[in-house]
C-alpha positions as CSV (number, residue, x, y, z in Angstrom):
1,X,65.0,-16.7,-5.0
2,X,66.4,-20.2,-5.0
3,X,67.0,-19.8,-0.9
4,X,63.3,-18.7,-0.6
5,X,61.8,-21.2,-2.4
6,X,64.1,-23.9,-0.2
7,X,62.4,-22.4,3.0
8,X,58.9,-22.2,1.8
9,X,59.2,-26.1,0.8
10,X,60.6,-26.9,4.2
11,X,58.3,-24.9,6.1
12,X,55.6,-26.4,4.0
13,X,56.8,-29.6,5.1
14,X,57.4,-31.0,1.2
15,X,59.8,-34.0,1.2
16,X,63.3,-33.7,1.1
17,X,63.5,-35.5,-2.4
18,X,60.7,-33.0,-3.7
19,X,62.6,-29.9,-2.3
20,X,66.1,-31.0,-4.2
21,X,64.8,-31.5,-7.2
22,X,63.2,-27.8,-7.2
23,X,65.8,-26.3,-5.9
24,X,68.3,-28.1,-8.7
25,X,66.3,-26.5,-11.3
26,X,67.8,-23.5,-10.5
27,X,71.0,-24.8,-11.7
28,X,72.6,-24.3,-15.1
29,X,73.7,-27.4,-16.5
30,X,77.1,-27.3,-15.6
31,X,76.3,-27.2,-12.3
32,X,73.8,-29.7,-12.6
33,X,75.9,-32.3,-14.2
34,X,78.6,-31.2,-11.5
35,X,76.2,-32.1,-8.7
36,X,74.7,-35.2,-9.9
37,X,78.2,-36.5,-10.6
38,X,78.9,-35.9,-6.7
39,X,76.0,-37.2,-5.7
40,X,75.5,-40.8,-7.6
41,X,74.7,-42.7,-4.5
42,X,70.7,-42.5,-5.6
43,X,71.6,-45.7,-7.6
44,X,70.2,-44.0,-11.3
45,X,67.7,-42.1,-9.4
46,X,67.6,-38.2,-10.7
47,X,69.8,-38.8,-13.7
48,X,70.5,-35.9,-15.8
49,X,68.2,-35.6,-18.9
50,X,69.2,-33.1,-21.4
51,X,66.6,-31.3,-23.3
52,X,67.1,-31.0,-27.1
């Protein structure tokens, strides 16, 4: 599902910014925490928020 909804944003020409931030909802939030770790050059930007 999570490669689906990836093609429809593209093909629906949705920005890049707007497609990762779907697509990372998919993640648990291991993986979440794993990828925004690897990926901290946003400056802040897209920061983890954990939901009580």
């Amino acid at each position: 599902m999570m490669m689906i909804e990836g093609i429809l944003s593209v093909l629906e020409g949705e920005a890049p910014r707007t497609i990762e931030q779907k697509l990372v909802s998919y993640l648990s939030m291991e993986e979440r925490r794993k990828f925004f770790k690897e990926n901290n050059s946003d400056k802040g930007e897209g920061e983890l928020v954990e939901e009580a």
